[in-house]
C-alpha positions as CSV (number, residue, x, y, z in Angstrom):
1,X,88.2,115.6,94.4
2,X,89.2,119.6,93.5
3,X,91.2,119.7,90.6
4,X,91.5,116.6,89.4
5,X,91.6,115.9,85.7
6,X,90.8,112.3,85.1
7,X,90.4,109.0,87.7
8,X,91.1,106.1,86.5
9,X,91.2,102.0,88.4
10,X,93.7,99.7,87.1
11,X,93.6,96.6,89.7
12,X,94.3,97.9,93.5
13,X,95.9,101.4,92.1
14,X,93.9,104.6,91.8
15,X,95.7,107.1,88.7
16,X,95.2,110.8,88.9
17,X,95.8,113.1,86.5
18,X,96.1,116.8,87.8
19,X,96.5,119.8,86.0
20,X,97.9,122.2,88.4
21,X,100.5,122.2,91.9
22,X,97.5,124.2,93.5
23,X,95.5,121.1,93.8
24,X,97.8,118.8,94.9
25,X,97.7,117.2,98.8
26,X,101.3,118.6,99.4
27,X,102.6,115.7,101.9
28,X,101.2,113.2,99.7
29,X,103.5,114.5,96.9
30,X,106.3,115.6,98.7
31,X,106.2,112.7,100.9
32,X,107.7,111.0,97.6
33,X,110.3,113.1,96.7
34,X,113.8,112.6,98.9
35,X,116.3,115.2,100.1
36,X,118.0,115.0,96.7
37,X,114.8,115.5,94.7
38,X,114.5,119.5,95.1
39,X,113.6,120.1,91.1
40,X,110.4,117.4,91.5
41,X,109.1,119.2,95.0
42,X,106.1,120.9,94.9
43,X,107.8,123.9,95.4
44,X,109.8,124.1,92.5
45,X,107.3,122.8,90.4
46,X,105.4,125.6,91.2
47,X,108.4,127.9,89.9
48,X,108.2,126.0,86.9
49,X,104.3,126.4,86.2
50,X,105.0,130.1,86.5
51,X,107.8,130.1,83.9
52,X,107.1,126.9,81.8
53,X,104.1,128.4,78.8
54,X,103.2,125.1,78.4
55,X,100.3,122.6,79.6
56,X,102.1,120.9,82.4
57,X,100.0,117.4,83.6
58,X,101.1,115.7,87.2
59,X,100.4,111.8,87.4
60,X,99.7,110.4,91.0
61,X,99.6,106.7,92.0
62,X,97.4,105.9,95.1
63,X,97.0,102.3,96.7
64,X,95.1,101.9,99.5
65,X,94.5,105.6,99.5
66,X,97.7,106.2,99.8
67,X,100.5,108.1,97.8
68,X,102.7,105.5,96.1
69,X,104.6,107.2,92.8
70,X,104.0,110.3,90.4
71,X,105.6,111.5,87.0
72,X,105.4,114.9,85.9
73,X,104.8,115.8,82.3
74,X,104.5,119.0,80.3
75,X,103.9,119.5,76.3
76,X,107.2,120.5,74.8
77,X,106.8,122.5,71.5
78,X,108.9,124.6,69.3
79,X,107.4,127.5,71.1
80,X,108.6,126.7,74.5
81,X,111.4,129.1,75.1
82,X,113.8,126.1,77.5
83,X,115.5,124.9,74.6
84,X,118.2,123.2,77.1
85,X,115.9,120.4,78.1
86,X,113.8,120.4,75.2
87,X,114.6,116.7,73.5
88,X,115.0,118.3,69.5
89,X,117.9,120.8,71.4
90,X,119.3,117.9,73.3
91,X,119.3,115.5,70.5
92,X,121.5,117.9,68.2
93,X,123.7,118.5,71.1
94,X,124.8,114.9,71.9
95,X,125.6,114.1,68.2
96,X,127.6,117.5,68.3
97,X,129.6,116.1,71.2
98,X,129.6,112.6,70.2
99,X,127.5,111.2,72.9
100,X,127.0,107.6,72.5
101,X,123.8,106.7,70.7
102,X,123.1,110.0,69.6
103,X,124.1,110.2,65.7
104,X,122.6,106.7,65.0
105,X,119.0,108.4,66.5
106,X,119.6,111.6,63.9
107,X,120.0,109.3,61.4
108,X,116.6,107.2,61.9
109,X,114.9,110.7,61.6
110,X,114.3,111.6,58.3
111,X,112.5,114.9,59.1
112,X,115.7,115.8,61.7
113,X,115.5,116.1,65.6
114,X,112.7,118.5,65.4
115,X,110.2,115.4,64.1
116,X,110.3,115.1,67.8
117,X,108.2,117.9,68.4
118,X,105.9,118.6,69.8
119,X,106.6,115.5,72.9
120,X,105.0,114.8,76.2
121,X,108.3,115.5,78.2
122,X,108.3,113.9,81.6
123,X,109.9,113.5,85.1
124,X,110.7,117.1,85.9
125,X,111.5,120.1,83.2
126,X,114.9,120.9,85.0
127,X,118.2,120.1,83.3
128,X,119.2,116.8,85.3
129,X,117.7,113.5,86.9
130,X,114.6,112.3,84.9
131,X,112.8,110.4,87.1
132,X,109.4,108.6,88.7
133,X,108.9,109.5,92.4
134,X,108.1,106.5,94.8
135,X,107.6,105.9,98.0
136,X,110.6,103.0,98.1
137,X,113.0,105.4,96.2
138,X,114.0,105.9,92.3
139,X,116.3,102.7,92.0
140,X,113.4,100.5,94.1
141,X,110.2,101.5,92.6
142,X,108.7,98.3,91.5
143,X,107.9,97.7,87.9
144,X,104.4,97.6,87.8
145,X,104.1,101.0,89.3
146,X,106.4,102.7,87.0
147,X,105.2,100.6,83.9
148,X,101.4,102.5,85.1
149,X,103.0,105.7,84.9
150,X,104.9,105.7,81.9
151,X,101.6,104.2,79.6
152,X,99.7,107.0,81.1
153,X,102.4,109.3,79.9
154,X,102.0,108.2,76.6
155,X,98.2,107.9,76.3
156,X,98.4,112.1,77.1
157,X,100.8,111.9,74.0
158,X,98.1,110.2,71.5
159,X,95.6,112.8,73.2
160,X,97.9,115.6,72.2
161,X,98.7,114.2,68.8
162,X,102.4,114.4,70.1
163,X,105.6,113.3,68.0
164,X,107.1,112.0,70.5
165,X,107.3,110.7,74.2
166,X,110.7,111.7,75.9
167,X,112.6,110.8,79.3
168,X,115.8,113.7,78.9
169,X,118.0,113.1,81.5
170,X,117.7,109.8,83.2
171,X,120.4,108.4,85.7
172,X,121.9,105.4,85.3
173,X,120.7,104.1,88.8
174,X,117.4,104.1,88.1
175,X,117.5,100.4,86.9
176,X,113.5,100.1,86.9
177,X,112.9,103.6,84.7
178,X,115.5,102.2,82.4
179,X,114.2,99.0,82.0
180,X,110.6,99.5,81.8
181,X,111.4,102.1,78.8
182,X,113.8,100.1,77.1
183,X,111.0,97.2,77.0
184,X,108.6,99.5,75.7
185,X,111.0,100.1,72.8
186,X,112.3,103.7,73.7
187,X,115.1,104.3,71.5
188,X,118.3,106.1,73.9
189,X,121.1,108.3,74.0
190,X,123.8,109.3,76.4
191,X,122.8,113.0,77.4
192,X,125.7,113.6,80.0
193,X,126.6,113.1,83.6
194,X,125.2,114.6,86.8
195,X,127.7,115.8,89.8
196,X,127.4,116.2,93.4
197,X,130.0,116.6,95.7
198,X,130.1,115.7,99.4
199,X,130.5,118.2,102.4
200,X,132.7,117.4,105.1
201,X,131.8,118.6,108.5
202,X,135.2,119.8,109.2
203,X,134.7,122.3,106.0
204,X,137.0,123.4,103.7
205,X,140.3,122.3,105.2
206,X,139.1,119.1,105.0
207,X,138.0,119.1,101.7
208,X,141.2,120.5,100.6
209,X,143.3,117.7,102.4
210,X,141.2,115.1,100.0
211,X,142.2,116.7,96.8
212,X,145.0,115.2,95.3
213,X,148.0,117.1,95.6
214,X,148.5,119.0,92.6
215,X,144.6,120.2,93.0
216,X,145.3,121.0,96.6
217,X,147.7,123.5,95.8
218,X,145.6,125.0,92.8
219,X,142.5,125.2,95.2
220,X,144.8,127.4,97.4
221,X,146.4,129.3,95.0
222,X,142.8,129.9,93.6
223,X,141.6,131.5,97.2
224,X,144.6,133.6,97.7
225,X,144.0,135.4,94.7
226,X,140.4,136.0,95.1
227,X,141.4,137.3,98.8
228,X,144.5,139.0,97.4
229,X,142.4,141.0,94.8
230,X,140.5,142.8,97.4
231,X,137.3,140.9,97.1
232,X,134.3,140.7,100.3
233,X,132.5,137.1,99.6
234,X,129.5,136.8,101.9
235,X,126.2,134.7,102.1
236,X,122.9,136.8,102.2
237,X,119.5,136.5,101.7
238,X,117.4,137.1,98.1
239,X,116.3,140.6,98.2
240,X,114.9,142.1,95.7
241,X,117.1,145.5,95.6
242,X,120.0,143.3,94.3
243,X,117.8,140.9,91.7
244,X,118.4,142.7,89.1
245,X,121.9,143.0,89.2
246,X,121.9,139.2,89.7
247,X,120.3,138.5,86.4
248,X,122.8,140.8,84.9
249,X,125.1,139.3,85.9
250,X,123.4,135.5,85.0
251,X,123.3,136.9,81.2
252,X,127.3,137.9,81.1
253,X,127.9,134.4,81.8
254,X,125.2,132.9,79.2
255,X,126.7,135.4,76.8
256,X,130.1,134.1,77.8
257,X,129.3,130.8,76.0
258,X,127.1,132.0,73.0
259,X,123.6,132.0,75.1
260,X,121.6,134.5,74.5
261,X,119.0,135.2,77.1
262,X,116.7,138.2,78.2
263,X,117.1,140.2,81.6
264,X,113.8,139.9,82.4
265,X,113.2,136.2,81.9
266,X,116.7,136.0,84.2
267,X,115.4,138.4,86.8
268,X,112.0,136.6,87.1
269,X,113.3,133.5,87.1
270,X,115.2,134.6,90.6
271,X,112.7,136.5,92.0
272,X,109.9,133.5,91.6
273,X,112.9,131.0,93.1
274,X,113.2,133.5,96.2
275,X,109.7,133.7,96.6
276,X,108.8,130.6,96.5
277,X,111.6,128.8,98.5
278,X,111.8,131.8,101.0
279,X,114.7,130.9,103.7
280,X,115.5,128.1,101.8
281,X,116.7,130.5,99.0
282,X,120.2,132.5,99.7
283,X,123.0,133.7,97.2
284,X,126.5,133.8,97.8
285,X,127.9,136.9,97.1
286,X,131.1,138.6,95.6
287,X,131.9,142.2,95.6
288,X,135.0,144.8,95.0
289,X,135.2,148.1,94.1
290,X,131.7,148.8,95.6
291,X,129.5,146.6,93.3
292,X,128.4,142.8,92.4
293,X,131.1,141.2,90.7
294,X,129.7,137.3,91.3
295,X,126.8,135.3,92.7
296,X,125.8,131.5,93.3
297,X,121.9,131.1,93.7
298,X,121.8,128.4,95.9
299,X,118.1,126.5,97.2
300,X,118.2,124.4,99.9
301,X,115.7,121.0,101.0
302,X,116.9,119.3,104.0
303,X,120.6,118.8,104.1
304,X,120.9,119.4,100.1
305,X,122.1,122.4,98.7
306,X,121.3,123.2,94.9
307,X,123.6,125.3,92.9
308,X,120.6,126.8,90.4
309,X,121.8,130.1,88.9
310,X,125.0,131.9,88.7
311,X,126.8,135.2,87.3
312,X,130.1,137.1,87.4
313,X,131.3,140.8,86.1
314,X,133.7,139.2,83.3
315,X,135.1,142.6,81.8
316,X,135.8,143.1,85.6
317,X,137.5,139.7,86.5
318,X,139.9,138.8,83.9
319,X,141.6,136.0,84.4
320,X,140.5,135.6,88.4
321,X,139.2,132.4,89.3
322,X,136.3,133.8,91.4
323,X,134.3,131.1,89.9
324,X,135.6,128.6,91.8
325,X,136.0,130.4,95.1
326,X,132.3,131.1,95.2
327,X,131.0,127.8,94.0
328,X,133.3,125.7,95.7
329,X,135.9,126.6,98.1
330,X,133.7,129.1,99.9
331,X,130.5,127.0,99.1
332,X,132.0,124.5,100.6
333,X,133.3,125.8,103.9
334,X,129.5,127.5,104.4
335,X,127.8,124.5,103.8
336,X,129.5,123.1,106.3
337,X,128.7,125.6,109.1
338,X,125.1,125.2,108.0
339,X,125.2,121.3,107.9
340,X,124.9,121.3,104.5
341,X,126.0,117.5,103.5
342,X,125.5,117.4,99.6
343,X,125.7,120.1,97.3
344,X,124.3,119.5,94.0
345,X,125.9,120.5,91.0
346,X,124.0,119.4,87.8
347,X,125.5,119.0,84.5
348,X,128.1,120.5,82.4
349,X,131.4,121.4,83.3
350,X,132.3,117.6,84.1
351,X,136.3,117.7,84.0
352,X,136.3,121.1,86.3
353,X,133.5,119.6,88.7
354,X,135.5,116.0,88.9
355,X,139.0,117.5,90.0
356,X,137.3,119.8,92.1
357,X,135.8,116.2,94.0
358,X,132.2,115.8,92.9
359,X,130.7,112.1,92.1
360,X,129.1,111.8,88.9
361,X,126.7,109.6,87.0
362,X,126.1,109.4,83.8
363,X,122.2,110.5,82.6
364,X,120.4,109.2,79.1
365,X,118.0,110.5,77.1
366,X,114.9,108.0,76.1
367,X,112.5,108.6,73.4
368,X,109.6,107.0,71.7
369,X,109.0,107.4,68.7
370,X,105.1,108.2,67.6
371,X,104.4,109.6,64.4
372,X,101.6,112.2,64.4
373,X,98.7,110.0,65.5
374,X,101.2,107.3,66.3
């Protein structure tokens, strides 16, 4: 079979390793990943092979010949520039915030959170739901399938001499996933909460008469100012005369919060997303005064919308709270016309995302610890 790495029988299951997107039977893949699964689609992993500098290796569990579960991995080093998901990063920044679990793990590592490094890093590089595709869903996978997966995920470790084997961001639903690692003695973390919040077909009114009151009134306020300060909010396709400005725009809000990151890796990371994802990729879009002032990169599979990459004009804004127009209010009452029923928010932000009425659930970070030829 083209492509493949490595076949390998255990019982009824057939286990393939592959080392690029290119050679992967699409359905069979995709055909495991739901509506709410964007970041582990074939599509997006593309994206991230593009962008990622690092070995990436896709596990596939067939029975019968048929597509059952998959994992994807990819060899996280020191050199790998998305420090955000990278476990060492992640580690540091949960015992900075007091995440439960976190300090006690800092303190079993003599050599620090970089001992870690370099790991095998699996289910999906994105910032946000670590998890094993299968064909009966995340929270229904059987055990024995995931148990397959994960042991192959560490065999690639021993192969790569690895530090470490690491889960990120792993919800809280996935009761098999958690299990299976915790039995395998993967040591654990809290490493934040993931947010969604649902559309209402009725739009924004509607969503505004579910808010409690006090938000209700904010929300309103919020819009009349945006509105009241001249501003054209539209939803537009990715072209590429505006990418640039978008990825300025992305690094005055990195820079906002001590990030620093390069134009170029912004502006690629757009234009690959656009390309890739085609109609399914769309910004919405804030001007005044003649130029860009804001943008929400949203990506689309089935009736999901992803909120992937944002910006805004800060010395131009002030104090206006064109944030929240663009990612919610008028996010919201868009999604709508376009029978948008989830948009996905990720992590971060979680006491601004909550009382503006997304769901959350709470993510951990597993790790096993190796040793150099562990």
């Amino acid at each position: 079979m083209a492509g493949v790495k490595e076949i390998m029988q255990s019982g009824e299951n057939t286990l393939l390793r592959w080392e690029r997107t290119a050679d992967i039977p699409a359905d069979g893949w995709d055909g495991l990943a739901s509506p709410d699964d964007l970041f582990l689609s074939l599509r997006w992993l593309r994206v991230v092979e593009e962008t990622a500098r690092t070995p990436m290796r896709y596990l596939y569990v067939q029975r019968g010949g048929e597509p059952v579960a998959a994992l994807t991995t990819a060899l996280a080093t020191a050199d790998v520039p998305w420090v955000s998901g990278r476990v060492d990063h992640l580690l540091d920044h949960c015992a900075a915030e007091g995440f439960d679990g976190a300090a006690d793990l800092q303190q079993r590592l003599g050599g620090g959170a970089s001992s870690l490094l370099p790991t095998v890093h699996c289910g999906g590089r994105h910032v946000g739901r670590t998890r094993v595709l299968h064909t009966a869903g995340p929270d229904k996978a059987p055990r024995a399938d995931v148990e397959l997966l994960v042991m192959e995920a560490e065999k690639l470790a021993a192969d790569t001499d690895s530090a470490s084997v690491s889960f990120p961001y792993v919800d809280e639903r996935d009761s098999t996933l958690v299990e299976v690692l915790r039995e395998r003695g993967y040591a654990s973390f809290t490493s934040g909460n993931y947010h969604w919040l649902s559309v209402p077909p009725a739009g924004f009114p509607a969503y505004a008469a579910a808010l409690p009151r006090k938000r209700r009134v904010s929300a309103l306020s919020e819009r009349s100012k945006v509105r009241a300060a001249g501003f054209e909010i539209t939803h537009e396709p990715v072209t590429p005369d505006i990418i640039d400005t978008l990825a300025d725009l992305e690094v005055q809000l990195l820079a906002k919060y001590e990030l620093e990151w390069p134009h170029e890796r912004s502006a690629a990371a757009i234009g690959t997303a656009a390309a890739r994802f085609g109609d399914d990729a769309s910004v919405l879009l804030a001007r005044a005064d003649g130029a860009l002032r804001g943008f929400a990169l949203m990506l689309r599979r089935g009736d999901q919308w992803y909120a992937r990459q944002c910006g805004f004009d800060y010395g131009y804004l002030g104090k206006l709270p064109l944030y929240y127009e663009l990612l919610y209010y008028f996010a919201v009452e868009r999604a709508a016309e376009l029978s948008v029923a989830t948009i996905q928010y990720g992590m971060g932000s979680d006491t601004a995302k909550r009382s503006r009425g997304c769901t959350s659930t709470r993510l951990s970070c597993h790790v096993l610890l190796l040793g150099r030829r562990g």
